[in-house]
C-alpha positions in Angstrom: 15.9 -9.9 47.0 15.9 -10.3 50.8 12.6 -11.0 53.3 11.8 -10.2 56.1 9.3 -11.2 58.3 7.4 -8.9 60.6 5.8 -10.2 63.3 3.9 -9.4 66.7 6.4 -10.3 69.3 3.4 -10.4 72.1 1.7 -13.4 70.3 4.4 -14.5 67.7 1.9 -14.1 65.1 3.4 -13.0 61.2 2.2 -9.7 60.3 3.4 -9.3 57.1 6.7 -10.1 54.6 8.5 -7.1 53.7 11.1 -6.7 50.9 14.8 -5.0 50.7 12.9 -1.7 50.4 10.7 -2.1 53.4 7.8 0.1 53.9 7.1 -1.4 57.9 3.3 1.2 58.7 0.4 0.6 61.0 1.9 -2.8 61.5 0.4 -3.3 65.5 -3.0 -2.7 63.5 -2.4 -5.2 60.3 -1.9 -7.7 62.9 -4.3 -7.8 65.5 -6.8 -7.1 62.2 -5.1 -10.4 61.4 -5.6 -12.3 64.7 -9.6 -11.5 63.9 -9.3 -13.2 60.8 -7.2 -15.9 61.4 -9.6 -16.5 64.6 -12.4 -16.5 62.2 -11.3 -18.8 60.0 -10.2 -21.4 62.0 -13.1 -22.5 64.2 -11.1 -23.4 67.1 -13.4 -23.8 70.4 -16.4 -23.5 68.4 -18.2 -20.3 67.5 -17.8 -19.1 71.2 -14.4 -19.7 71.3 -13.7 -17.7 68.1 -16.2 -15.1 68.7 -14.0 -14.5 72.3 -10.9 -14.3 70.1 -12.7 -11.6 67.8 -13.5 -9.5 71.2 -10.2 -9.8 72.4 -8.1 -8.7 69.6 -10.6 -5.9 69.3 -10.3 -4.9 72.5 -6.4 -5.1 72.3 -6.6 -3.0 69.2 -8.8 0.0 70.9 -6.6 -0.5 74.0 -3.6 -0.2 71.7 -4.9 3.1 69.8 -5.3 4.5 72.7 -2.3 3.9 74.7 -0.4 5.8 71.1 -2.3 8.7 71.4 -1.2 9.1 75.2 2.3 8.5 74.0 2.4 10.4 71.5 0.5 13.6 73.8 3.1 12.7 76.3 6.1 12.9 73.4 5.2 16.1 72.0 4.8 17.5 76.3 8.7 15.9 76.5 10.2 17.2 73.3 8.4 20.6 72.8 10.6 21.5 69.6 13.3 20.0 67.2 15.9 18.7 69.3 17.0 15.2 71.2 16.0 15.4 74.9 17.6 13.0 77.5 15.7 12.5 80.4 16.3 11.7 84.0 16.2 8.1 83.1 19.8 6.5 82.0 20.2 6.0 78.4 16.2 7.0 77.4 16.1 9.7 75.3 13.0 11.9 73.5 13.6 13.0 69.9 11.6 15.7 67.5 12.2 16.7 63.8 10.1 19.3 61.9 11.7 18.4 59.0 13.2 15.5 56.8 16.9 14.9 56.1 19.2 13.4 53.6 20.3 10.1 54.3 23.5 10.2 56.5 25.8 7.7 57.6 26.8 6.9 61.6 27.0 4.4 64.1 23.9 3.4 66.2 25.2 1.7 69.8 22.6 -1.2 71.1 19.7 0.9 71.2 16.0 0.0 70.7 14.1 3.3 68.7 10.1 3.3 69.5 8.8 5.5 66.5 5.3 7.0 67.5 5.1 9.6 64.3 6.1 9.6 61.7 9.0 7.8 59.3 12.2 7.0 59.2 14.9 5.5 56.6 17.7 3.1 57.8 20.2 1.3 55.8 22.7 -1.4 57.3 24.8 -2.7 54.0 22.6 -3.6 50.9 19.0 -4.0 53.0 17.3 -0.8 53.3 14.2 -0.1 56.0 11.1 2.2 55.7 9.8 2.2 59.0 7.2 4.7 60.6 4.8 4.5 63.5 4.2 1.9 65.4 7.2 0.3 64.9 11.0 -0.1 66.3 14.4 -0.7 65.0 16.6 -2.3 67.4 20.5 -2.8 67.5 22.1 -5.3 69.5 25.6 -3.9 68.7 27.6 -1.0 67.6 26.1 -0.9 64.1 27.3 0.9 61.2 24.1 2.7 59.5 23.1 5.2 57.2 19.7 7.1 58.4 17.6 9.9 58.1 14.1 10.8 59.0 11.9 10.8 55.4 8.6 12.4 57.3 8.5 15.3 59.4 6.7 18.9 59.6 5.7 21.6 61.7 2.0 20.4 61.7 3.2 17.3 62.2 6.7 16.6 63.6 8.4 13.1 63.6 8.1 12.3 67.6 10.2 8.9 68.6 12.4 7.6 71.8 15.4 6.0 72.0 16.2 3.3 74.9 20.0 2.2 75.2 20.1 -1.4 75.5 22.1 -3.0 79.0 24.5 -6.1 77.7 25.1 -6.8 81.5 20.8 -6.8 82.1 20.5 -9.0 79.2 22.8 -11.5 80.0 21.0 -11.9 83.5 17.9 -12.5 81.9 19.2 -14.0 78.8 19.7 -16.9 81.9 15.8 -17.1 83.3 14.4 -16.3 79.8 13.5 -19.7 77.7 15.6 -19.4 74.1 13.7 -19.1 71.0 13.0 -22.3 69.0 15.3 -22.6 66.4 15.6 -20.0 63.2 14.1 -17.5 65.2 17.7 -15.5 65.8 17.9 -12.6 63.1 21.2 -13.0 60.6 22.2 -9.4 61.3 22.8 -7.1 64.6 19.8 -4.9 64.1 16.4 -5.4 62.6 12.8 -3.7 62.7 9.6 -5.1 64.3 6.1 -4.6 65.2 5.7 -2.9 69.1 3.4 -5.2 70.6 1.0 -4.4 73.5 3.3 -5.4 76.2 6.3 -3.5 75.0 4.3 -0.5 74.1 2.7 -0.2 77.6 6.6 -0.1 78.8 7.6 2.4 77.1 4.7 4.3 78.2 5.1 3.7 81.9 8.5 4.6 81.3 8.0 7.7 80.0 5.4 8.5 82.4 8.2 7.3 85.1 10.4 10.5 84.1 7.2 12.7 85.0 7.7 11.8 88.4 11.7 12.1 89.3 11.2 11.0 92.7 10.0 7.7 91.9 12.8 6.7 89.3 15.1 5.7 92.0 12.6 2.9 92.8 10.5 1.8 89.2 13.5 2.6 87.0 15.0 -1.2 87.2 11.8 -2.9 87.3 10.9 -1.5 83.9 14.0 -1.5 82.1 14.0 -5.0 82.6 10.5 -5.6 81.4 11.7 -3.6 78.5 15.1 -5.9 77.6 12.8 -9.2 78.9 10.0 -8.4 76.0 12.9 -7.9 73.7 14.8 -11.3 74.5 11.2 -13.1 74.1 10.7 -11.2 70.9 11.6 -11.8 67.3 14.7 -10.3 67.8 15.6 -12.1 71.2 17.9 -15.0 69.7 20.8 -12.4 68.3 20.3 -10.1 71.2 20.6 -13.7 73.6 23.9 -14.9 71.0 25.5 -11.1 71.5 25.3 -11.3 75.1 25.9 -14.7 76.4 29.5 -15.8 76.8 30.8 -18.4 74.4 28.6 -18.1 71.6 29.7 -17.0 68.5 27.9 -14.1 68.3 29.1 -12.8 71.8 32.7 -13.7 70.3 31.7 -11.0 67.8 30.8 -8.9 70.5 33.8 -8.3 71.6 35.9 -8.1 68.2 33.7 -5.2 68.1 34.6 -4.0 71.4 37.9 -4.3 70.8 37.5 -2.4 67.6 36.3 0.6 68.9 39.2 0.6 71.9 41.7 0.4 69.3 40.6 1.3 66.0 43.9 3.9 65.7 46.2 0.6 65.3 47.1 -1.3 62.3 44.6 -4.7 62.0 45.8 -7.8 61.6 42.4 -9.9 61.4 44.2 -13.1 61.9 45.5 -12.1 65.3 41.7 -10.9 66.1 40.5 -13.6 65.2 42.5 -15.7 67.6 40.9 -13.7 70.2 37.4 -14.8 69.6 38.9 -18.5 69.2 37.9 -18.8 65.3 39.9 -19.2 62.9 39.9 -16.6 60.3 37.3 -17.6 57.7 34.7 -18.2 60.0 35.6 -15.1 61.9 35.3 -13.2 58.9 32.0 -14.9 57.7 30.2 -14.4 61.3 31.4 -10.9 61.6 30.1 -9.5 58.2 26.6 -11.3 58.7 26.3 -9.1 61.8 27.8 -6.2 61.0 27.3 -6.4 56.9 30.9 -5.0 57.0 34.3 -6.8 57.1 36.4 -5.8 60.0 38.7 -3.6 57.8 35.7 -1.7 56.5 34.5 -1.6 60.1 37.4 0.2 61.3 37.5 2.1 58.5 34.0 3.3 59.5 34.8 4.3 63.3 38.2 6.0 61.8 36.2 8.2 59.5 32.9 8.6 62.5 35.6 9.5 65.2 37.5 12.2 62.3 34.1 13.7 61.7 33.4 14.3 65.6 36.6 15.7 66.0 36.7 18.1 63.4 32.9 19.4 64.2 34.2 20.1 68.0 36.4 22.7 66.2 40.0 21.4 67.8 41.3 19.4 64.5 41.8 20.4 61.4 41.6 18.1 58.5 45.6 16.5 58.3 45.5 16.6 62.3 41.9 14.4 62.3 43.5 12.4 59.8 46.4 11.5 62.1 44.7 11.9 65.3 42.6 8.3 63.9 45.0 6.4 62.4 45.9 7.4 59.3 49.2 7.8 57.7 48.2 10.1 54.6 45.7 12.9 54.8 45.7 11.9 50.4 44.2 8.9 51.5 42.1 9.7 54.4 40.2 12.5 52.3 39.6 10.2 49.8 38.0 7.8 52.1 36.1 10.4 53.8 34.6 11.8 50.6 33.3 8.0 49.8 31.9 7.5 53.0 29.9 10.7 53.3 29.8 12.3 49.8 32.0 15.9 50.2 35.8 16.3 51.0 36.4 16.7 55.2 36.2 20.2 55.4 32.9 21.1 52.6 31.1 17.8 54.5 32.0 19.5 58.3 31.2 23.2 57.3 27.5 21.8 55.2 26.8 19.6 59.2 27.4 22.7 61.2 25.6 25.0 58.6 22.7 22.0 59.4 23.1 21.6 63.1 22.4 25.9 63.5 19.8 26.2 61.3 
């Protein structure tokens, strides 16, 4: 049974441990309630001093509560129905659901996912995460997941944004940021964690940004760094800092992974990819699954069976040309794969989606 430990990225302070079957709620609230008692009980400064700390984690609290009700107003004014809504700024997208889903399996690129309402189910391999509002799920790479959202209605629709992360942004401030002490990097290539104050008041000056078209030209920059600059001094700032700076192992797993998804159609030979990244095959192997919880094989399995789906959904492949068109020799084999993977043969799995996606 894994941990993991949730924690206030603003203040670094631990909010609370949460198991393989992680139920992440209200955590911005658990820990500035936390900061009031952890103030209280340690006397620092004197009764003054922790009577100040009292007021100010209160005050962050209210200022907090407030600043997700605005959000959220300002979510359900962007995304008026079910749907995904990009907006005028790159990459930043508004999403609704009215209802809840089964659990379905798909890639997430390097993406941070700011849930205001809500919950939301995300596996990656055997760790499994409950997370809801108040919270965000952030992937440094191309991660192989299987989500769905678990709480949504009419009355009350699940209401969350979607930022996709820069490698080039944070490998410039990878280089003016101060690294984490050590053990602070995460063991895998996404994770969940509490929205702190700071990052929370991006995201809402961000949103509020694509209110105002005329001044994205301007502000746009300036906050999407802020954004990637509270991520890298986060809890999760040590693997985004690995992925993204040249040389390190985990930027050496990087771009096995971006080589992947260039070439998934040919024949793998993981020695010879591994001579890419400079490592010789074991450790290759070993870094690569703690990222990705998948071996490369099973990774390019994954993008061979993701592309397949999208290509037979567009309506121009059929299942034996899908099965070719991604690298496959026998259809026998692809369908077989396929109906592991996402539960139904190709062509029941394709018709049950687009039965889904027009409802």
């Amino acid at each position: 049974m894994k941990n993991y430990l949730i924690r206030d990225p603003d203040n670094y302070t631990n909010v609370c441990v949460c198991t393989r079957k992680t139920h992440v709620r209200g955590v911005s609230h658990s820990c500035l309630i936390l900061l009031e008692n952890v103030a209280a009980r340690s006397g620092g400064g004197g009764e003054n001093g922790s009577g100040r700390r009292r007021c100010m984690a209160e005050n962050r609290r209210v200022d907090a509560n407030r600043n997700w009700a605005v959000l959220r107003a300002k979510l359900l004014g962007g995304a008026p129905g079910a749907g995904n809504y990009p907006t005028a700024v790159k990459g930043f997208v508004l999403h609704c659901n009215t209802s809840s889903a089964d659990p379905w399996p798909n890639f997430y690129q390097p993406v941070i996912i700011v849930v205001a309402q809500g919950q939301k189910l995300v596996r990656i391999g055997g760790d499994e995460y409950h997370y809801g509002e108040n919270v965000c799920f952030v992937a440094g790479v191309d991660m192989p997941v299987t989500s769905c959202v678990m709480e949504a209605s009419e009355e009350k629709p699940y209401l969350s944004m979607s930022l996709n992360l820069d490698a080039a942004r944070i490998a410039n401030l990878a280089a003016r940021v101060p690294p984490p002490s050590p053990g602070d990097a995460a063991p895998r290539g996404a994770a969940v964690q509490a929205v702190g104050p700071g990052l929370l008041d991006a995201f809402l000056r961000l949103l509020e940004l694509t209110e105002t078209p005329e001044h994205i030209p301007v502000m746009e920059n300036l906050l999407l760094d802020e954004i990637h600059y509270r991520l890298l001094a986060g809890p999760f700032g040590g693997i985004l800092r690995s992925l993204n700076t040249l040389g390190s192992q985990g930027n050496q797993i990087s771009r096995a992974i971006s080589w992947l998804k260039e070439n998934y159609k040919e024949p793998l030979r993981v020695e010879k990819l591994a001579g890419q990244t400079n490592m010789a095959p074991s450790t290759f192997h070993k870094y690569f699954k703690q990222i990705t919880t998948l071996s490369p094989l099973q990774y390019q399995k994954r993008l061979r069976l993701s592309e397949a789906q999208r290509l037979m959904l567009s309506g121009g492949h059929d299942v034996t040309q899908a099965a070719f068109a991604v690298g496959y020799e026998s259809p026998t084999q692809f369908i077989r794969e396929y109906k592991r993977l996402f539960g139904n043969p190709p062509r029941r799995n394709v018709m049950r989606m687009k039965g889904a996606l027009s409802a």
